[in-house]
N, C-alpha and C positions, 0 to 999 in steps of 0.2 A: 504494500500500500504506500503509496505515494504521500509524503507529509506534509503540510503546509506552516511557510514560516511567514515571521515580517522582520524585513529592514527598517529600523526609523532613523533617517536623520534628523531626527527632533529639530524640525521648520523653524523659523521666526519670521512671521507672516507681515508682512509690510501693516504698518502701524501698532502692531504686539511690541511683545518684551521677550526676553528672555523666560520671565516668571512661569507667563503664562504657555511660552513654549513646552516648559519644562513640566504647567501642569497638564497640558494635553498629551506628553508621554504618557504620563502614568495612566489614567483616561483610557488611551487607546490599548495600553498593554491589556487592560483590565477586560477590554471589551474584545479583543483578540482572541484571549483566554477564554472569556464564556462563547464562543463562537468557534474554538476548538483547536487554534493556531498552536502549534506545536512550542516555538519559541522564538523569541523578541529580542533584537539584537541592536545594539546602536553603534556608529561608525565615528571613529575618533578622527576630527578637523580644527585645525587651530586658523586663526586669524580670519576666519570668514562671518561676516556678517547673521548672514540668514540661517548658523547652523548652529546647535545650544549644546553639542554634546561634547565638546572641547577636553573636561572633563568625565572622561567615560564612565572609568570606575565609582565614581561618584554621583550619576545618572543612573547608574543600573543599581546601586543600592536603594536612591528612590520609588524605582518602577517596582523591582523586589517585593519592598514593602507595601505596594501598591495591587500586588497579585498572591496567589496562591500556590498556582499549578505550573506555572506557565517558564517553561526554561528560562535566564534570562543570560544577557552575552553581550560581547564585542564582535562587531562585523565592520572593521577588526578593530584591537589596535595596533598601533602601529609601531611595532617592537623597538627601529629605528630611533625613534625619539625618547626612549628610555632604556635603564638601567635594567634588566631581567630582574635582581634583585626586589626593586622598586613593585615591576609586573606580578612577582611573586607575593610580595605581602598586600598589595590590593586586594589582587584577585585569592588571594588564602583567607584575608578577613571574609571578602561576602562569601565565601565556600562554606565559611565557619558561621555566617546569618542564616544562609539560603542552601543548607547543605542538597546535593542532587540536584541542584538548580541551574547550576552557574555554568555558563560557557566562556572559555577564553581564545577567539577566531583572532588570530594574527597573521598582519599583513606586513609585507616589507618597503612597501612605499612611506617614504616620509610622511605624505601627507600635509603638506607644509613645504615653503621655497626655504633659501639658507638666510634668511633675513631671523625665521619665525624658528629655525632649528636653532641657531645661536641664541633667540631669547628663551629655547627649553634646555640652553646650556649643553645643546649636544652636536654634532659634525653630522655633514650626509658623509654617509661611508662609503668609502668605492669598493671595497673589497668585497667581491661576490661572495666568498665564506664567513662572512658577519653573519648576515642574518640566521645563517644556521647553525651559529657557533650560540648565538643569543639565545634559539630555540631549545638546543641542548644543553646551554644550562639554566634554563629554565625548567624545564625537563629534570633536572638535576636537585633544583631546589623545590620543587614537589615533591621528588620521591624521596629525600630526606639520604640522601646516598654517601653524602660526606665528598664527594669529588670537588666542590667549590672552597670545602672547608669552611663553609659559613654555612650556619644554620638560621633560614628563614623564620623569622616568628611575627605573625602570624607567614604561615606558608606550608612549612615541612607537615607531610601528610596530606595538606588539602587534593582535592582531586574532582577541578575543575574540567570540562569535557574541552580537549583541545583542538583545533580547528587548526589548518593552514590556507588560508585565502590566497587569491592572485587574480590578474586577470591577462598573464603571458603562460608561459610555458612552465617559469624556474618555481610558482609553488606546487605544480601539480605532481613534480620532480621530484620535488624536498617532501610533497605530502607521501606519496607513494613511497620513497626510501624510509620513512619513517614511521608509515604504517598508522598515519592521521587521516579523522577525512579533508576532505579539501571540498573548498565553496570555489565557486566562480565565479566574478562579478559580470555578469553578462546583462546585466542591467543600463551599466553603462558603456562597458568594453568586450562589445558581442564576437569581436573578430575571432578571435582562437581559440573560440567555445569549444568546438569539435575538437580538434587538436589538442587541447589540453586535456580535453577527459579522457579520450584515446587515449595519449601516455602515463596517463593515472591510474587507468583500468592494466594498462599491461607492465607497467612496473613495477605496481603495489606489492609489498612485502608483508605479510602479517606481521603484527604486532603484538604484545601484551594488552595494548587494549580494541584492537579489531583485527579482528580474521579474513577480511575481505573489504573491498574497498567499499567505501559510502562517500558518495559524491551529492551538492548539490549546488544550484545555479539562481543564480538571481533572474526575476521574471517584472518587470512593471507591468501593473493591472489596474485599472480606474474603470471601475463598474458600477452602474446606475440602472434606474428602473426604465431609461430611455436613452437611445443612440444619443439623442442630442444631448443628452443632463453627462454624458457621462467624457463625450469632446469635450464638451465646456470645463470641466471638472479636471481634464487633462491639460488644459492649457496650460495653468499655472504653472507646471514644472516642466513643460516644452518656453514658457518664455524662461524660467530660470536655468536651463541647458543651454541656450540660444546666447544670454548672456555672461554664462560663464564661459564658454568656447570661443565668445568674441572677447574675452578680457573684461568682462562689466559685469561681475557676481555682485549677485542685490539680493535681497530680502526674498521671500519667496512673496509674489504679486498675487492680485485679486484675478479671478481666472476673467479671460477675453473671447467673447462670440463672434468664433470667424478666424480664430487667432490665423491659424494651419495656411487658408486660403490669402491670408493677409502677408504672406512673406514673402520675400523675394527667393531666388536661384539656390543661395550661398546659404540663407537660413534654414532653407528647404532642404538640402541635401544634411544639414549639419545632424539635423533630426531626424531623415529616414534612417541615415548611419546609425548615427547612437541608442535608438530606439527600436532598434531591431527585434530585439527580444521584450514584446510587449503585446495587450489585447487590450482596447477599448472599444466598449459596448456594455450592452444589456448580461444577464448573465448566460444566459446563452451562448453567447457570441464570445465570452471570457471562457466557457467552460470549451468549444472548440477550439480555441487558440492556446489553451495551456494544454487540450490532449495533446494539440500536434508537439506543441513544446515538449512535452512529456515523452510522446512516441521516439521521437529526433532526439531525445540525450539521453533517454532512459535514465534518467537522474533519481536518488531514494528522496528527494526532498526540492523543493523549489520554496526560495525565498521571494518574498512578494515586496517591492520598492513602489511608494505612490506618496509623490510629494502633496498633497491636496490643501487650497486654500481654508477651507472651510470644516473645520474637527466632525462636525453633524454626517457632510457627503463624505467625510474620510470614513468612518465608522461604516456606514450604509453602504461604501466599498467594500469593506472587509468581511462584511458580513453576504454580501452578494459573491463573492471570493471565494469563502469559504462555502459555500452551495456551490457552486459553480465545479468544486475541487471535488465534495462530496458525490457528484453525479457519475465521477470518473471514476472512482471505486467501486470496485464488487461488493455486490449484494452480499 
């Protein structure tokens, strides 16, 4: 059975705050949860206007708190701009709040230019065996092995579910030698979907904590009770891609009727590109377009990415989403 997840970049919606960003997380994880969304992940961004989850570890203790059931996680963070160490005793404290809960998906992009990496007091690293030296001793200070000679506290023992994200080649490499599963951000970087789960699928090594590989892939979905409620509902995060690809990342905007047809050459292609792996419509029309998604990568899990202006038609997504997912499962 195929799983259902959600990405949040916890928005801040042109004329919101942060507050209030931060309280429509929790909101949403909650309403996720009774709708049956497997787990809620939020994605670490620094210096960007429109996005509240800067501090992850510290958003995902809130949502936490804010749910029951519902996994909660980093999709990812971004290993690069911290200390393992540091990643270890975060993510050990919420293991040790939210035991069985907690997911820690890491990714090796910065996430951030060298402006915003020297204010987190760290180097972009060129050495392509960083980020796996970072993994394995991270790796290290969970399982309490003494190889660092530091013992994590909180950390040693915890046993957060560990993820290796990417959206090229080199984590599907690292997930596979490693015996992790691996996410694919094809939500935004649909290009090397295929390829990278191919070499994931034929690499993969079992593990101590999986026997077989689990893969899954990010999907945008913005579904509504009608084609047209649920275009318009897409706008918003088609102009906020439009503008961060032309250099002018803003707030996420009020959605726009028409937006699609209202762009020129340059805008237009920018967005079929990017938006590859997506379905907007009724749910119907969501539930055909995530089979075929489905069929095409045979993935155990698809994460769901939907910037939406308005928390009320975000939910009413999720919940259309989550029916939509339900119809593809066996009786």
């Amino acid at each position: 059975m195929t799983k259902l997840s959600l990405l949040d970049l916890v928005p801040v919606v042109e004329g919101g705050t942060v507050r209030q960003a931060l309280l429509n997380a929790a909101d949403l994880a909650a309403h996720a949860e009774s709708v049956g969304f497997h787990r809620y992940w939020v994605a670490e961004h620094h210096g960007m206007d429109g996005i509240a989850g800067g501090a992850t570890s510290v958003v995902l203790a809130h949502v936490a708190a804010a749910t029951r059931s519902i996994r909660v996680g980093s999709g990812g963070i971004m290993l690069p701009n911290h200390s393992p160490l540091q990643i270890a005793e975060q993510f050990g404290t919420l293991d040790a709040l939210y035991p069985g809960r907690i997911d820690l998906g890491l990714g090796r992009a910065p996430g951030s230019d060298q402006r915003v990496a020297r204010a987190l007091r760290r180097t972009l690293e060129t050495d392509p065996n960083a980020f796996p030296r970072d993994v394995l001793e991270l790796q290290s200070y969970f399982a309490d092995d003494g190889q660092t000679g530091i013992r994590a506290t909180p950390g040693a023992g915890a046993k957060p579910e560990l993820w290796i994200l990417g959206s090229s080649l080199f984590g599907a490499q690292l997930a596979a030698a490693l015996g992790l599963p691996y996410a694919f951000a094809s939500h935004f970087a649909p290009d090397l979907l295929d390829q990278a789960l191919a070499i994931y699928r034929r690499d993969f090594k079992p593990s101590a904590v999986l026997d077989r590989p689990y893969a899954m892939a990010g999907f945008n979905v913005f579904a509504a009770d009608t084609a047209e409620e649920a275009e318009l509902i897409a706008s918003s995060q088609q102009q906020s891609f439009v503008a961060l690809r032309t250099g002018n990342p803003r707030q996420l905007p009020p959605p726009v009727a028409g937006y699609r047809e209202s762009l020129g050459t340059q805008a237009s292609a920018i967005l079929d590109h990017v938006l590859q792996c997506s379905a907007v419509g009724t749910r119907d029309t969501v539930a055909r377009q995530m089979a075929a998604f489905v069929d095409r990568t045979g993935v155990d899990e698809v994460m769901v990415a939907s910037a939406i202006y308005d928390p009320q038609a975000r939910k009413r997504s999720l919940t259309l989403t989550a029916e939509a997912m339900g119809a593809l499962q066996p009786a």
